[in-house]
C-alpha positions as CSV (number, residue, x, y, z in Angstrom):
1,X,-26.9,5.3,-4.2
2,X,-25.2,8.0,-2.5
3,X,-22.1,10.7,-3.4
4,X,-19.2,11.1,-1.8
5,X,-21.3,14.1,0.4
6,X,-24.1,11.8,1.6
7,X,-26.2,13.1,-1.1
8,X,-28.4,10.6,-3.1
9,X,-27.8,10.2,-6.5
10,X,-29.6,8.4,-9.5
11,X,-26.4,7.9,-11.2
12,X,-22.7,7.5,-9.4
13,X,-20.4,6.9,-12.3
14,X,-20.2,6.9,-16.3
15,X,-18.5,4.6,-18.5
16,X,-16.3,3.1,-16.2
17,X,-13.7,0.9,-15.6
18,X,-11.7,-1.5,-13.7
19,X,-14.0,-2.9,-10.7
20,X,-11.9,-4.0,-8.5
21,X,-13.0,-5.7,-5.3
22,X,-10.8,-5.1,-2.0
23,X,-12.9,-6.4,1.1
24,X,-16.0,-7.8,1.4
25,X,-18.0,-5.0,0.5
26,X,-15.8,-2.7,-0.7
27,X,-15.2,-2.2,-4.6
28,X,-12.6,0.3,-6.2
29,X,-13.5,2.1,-9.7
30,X,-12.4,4.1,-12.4
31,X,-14.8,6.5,-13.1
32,X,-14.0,8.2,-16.6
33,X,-16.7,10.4,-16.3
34,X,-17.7,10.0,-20.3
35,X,-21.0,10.4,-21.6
36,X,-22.4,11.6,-18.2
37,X,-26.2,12.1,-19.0
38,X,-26.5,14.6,-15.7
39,X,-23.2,17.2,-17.1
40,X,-23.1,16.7,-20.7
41,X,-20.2,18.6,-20.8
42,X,-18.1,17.2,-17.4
43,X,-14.8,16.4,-18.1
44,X,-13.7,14.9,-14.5
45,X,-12.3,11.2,-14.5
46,X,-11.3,10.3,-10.8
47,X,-10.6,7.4,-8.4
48,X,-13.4,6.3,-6.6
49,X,-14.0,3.8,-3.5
50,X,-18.2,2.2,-3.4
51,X,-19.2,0.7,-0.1
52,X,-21.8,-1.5,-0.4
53,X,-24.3,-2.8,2.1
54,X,-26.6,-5.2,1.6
55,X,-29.0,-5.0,4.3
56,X,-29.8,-1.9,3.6
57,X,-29.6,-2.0,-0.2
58,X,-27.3,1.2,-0.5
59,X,-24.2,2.0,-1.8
60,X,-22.1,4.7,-1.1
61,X,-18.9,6.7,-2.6
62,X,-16.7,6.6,0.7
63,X,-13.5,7.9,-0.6
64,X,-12.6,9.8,-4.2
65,X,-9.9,11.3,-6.0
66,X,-10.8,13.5,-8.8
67,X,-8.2,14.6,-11.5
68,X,-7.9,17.9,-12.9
69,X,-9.3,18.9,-16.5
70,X,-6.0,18.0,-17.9
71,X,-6.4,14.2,-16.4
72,X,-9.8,13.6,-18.5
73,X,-9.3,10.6,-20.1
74,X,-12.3,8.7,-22.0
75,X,-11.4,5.4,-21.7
76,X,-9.5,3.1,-19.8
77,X,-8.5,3.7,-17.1
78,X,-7.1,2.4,-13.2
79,X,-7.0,2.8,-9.5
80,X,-6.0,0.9,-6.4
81,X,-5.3,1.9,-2.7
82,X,-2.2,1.3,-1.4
83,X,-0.5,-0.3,1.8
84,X,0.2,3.4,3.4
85,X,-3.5,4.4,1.9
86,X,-2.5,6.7,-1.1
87,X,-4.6,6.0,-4.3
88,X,-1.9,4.6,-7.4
89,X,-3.7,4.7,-10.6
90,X,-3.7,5.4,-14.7
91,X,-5.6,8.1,-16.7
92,X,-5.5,5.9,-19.4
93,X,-6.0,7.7,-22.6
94,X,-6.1,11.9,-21.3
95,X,-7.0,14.7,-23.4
96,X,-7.7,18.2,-22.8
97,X,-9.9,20.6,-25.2
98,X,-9.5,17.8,-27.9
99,X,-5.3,17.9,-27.5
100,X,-4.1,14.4,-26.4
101,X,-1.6,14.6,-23.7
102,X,-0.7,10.8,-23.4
103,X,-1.2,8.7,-19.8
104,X,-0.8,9.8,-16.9
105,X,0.3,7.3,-13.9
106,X,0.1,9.4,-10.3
107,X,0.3,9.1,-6.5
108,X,-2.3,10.3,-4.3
109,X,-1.7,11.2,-0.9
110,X,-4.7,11.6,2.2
111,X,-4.3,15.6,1.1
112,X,-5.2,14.5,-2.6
113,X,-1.7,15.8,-3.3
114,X,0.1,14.1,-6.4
115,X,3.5,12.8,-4.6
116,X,4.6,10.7,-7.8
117,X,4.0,11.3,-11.4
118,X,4.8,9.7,-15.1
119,X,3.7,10.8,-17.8
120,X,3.9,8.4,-21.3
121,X,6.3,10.4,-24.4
122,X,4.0,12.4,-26.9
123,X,5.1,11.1,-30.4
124,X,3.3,12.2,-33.6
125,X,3.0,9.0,-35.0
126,X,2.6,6.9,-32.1
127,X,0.1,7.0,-29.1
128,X,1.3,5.5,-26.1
129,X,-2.1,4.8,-23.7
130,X,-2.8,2.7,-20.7
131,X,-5.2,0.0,-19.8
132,X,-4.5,-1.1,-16.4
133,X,-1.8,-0.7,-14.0
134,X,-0.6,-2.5,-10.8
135,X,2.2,-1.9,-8.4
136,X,4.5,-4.8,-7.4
137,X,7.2,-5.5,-5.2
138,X,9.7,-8.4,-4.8
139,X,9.6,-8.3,-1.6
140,X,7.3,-8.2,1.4
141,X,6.4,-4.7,3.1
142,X,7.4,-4.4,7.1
143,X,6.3,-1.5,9.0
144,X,8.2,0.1,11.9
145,X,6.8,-1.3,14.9
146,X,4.4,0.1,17.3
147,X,6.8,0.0,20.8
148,X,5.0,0.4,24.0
149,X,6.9,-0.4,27.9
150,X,5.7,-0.9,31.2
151,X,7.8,-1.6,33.9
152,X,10.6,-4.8,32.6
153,X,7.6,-5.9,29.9
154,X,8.1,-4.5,26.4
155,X,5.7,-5.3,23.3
156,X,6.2,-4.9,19.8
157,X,3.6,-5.1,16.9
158,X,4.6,-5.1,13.2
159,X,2.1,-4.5,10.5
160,X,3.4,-6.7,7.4
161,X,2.1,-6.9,3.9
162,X,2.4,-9.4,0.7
163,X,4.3,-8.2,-2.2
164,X,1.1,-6.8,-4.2
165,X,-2.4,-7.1,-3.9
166,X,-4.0,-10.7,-4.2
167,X,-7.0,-12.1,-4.7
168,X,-6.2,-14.9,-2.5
169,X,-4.1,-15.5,0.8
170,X,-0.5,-16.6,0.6
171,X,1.7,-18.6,3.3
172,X,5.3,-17.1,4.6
173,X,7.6,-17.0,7.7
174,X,9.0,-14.3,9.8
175,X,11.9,-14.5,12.3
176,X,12.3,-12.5,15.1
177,X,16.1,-11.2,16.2
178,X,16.8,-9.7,19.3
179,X,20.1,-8.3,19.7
180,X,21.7,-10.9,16.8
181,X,20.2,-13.9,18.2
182,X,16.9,-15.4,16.9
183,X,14.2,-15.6,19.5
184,X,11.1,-16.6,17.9
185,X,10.1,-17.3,14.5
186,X,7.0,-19.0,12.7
187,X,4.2,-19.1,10.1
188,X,2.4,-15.8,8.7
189,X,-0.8,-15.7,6.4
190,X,-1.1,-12.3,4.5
191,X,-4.4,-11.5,3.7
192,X,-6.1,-11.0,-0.1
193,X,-6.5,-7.4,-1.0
194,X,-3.2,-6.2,0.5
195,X,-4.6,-6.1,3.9
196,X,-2.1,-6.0,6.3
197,X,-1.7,-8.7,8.8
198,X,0.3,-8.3,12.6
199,X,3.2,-9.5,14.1
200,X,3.5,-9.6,17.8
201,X,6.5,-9.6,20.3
202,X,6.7,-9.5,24.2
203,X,9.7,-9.6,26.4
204,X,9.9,-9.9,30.0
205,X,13.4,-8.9,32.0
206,X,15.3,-7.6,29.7
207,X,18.6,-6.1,31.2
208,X,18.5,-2.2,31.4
209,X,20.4,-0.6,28.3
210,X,19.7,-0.2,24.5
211,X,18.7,-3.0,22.8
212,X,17.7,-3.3,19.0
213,X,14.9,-6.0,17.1
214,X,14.7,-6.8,13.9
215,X,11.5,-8.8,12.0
216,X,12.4,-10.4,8.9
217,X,9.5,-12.0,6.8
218,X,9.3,-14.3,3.8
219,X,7.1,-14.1,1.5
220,X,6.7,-18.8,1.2
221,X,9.2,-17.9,-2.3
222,X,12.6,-17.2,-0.3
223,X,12.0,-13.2,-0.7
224,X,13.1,-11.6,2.1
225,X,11.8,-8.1,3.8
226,X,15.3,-7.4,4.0
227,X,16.5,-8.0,0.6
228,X,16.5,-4.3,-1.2
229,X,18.7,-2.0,-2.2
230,X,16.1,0.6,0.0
231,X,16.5,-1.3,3.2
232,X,17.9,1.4,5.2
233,X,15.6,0.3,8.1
234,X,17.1,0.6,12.0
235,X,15.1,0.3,15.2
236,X,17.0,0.2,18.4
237,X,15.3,0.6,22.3
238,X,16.4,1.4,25.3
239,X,14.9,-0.4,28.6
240,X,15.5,2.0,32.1
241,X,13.3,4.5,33.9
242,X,13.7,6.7,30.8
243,X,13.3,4.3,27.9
244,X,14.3,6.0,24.3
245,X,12.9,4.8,20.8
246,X,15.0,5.8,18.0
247,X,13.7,5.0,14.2
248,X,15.7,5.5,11.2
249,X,14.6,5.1,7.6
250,X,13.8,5.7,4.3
251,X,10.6,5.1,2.2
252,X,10.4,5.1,-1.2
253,X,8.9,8.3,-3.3
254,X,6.5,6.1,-4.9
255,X,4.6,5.8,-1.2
256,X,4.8,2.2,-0.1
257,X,6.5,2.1,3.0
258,X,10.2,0.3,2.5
259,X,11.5,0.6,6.4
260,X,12.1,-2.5,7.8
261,X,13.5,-2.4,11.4
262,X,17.1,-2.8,12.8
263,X,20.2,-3.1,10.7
264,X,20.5,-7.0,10.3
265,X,22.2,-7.5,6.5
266,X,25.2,-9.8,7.5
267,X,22.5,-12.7,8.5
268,X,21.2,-13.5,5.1
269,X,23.4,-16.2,4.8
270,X,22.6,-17.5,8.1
271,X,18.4,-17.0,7.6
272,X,18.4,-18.8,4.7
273,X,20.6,-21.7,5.7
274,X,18.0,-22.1,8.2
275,X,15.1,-21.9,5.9
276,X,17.1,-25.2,4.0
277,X,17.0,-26.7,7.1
């Protein structure tokens, strides 16, 4: 067993919680860091990612996320990562130099900045704690599309998600609209563990001016990428010896990614006559 530094270890966590796997040989942990028989005295719960390979019979910490004293928290406990890779998680049950602060539900970015707190009321007579936590949306997650253009050929490649993370695939649709008319549409797996899957687009001959696309996707229940009050998403492209890619957008605080691309709300009605049909 190995630490986050490549250093082999005898122990990697204590008293955790919440194993959660999220590929085939990656697992996800709260470590609480409680009775640690190396630091008797360690007070540093964190996030941890274990990569295991079996081959080789090692495992390895490959990504971590330690909280500051105030974060201790002796039991319970959660973590996940993310579709735009920031940890979310819950110090469960925190304390600090025997004072009880409550739970603590953050945001992690790359940086190991916290970009979203909450933090449960402190009530004499009442303890609010936390055993798990989970993110959900209603909705599936769309990414802005990777646009690349050579000569009158232009390709586009979404990266979508499901609406949390599952154990198991699911089955939806997606429909592709190119300057208000629907061009192409069809099936779409999303992967278990809220792995992204791709969406791919190629035109040939397009006329020379802007142009914009949009990439709706349905999750199999009738939820739409587009149906938010956050989708804010616009991506419009110009072909010509001087193409220009404009993206506009907004993403939630919380970190998942919202932006869907182009501006297409008045064909709700229309997409899901067609999904009837």
């Amino acid at each position: 067993m190995f630490d986050i530094n490549g250093r082999e270890r005898e122990f990697l966590f204590f008293h955790p919680h919440s194993l959660e796997k999220i590929s085939e040989n990656e697992f996800l942990l709260f470590d609480n860091d409680y009775h640690n028989q190396t630091n008797l005295i360690n007070r540093q719960s964190r996030f941890i990612c274990i990569t295991i390979d079996e081959d080789s019979m090692t495992a390895n910490i490959t990504r971590e996320w330690i909280g500051p004293e105030e974060y201790f928290s002796h039991v319970w406990g959660d973590c996940d990562l993310l579709p735009n890779n920031n940890w979310f998680g819950v110090f469960g049950y925190t304390q600090i130099r025997g004072l009880e602060t409550g739970s603590k539900f953050v945001e992690v970015n790359g940086e190991g900045e916290i970009v979203w707190l909450l933090e449960s009321p402190l009530e004499q007579e009442i303890k609010y704690t936390t055993y798990r936590v989970e993110r959900v949306r209603f909705t599936p997650i769309v990414s802005t599309p990777a646009f690349t253009s050579s000569g009158n050929i232009s390709h586009f490649e979404w990266d979508v998600w499901y609406n949390f993370k599952a154990r198991t695939s699911f089955e939806g649709e997606y429909y592709i609209y190119l300057d208000d008319q629907l061009v192409e549409d069809g099936n779409i797996t999303f992967p278990k563990y809220w792995h992204p899957t791709q969406v791919n687009y190629t035109i040939e001959g397009l006329d020379e001016g802007k142009h914009e696309i949009t990439l709706i996707v349905s999750d199999g229940e009738g939820h739409l990428s587009n149906e938010s009050e956050f989708y804010t998403g616009e991506f419009k492209f110009r072909i010509g010896q001087n193409y220009l890619a404009v993206t506009l957008g907004v993403s939630l605080g919380i970190g998942i990614p919202i932006i869907a691309t182009s501006v297409i709300f008045v064909r709700k009605t229309k997409l899901k006559n067609s999904l009837k049909q």
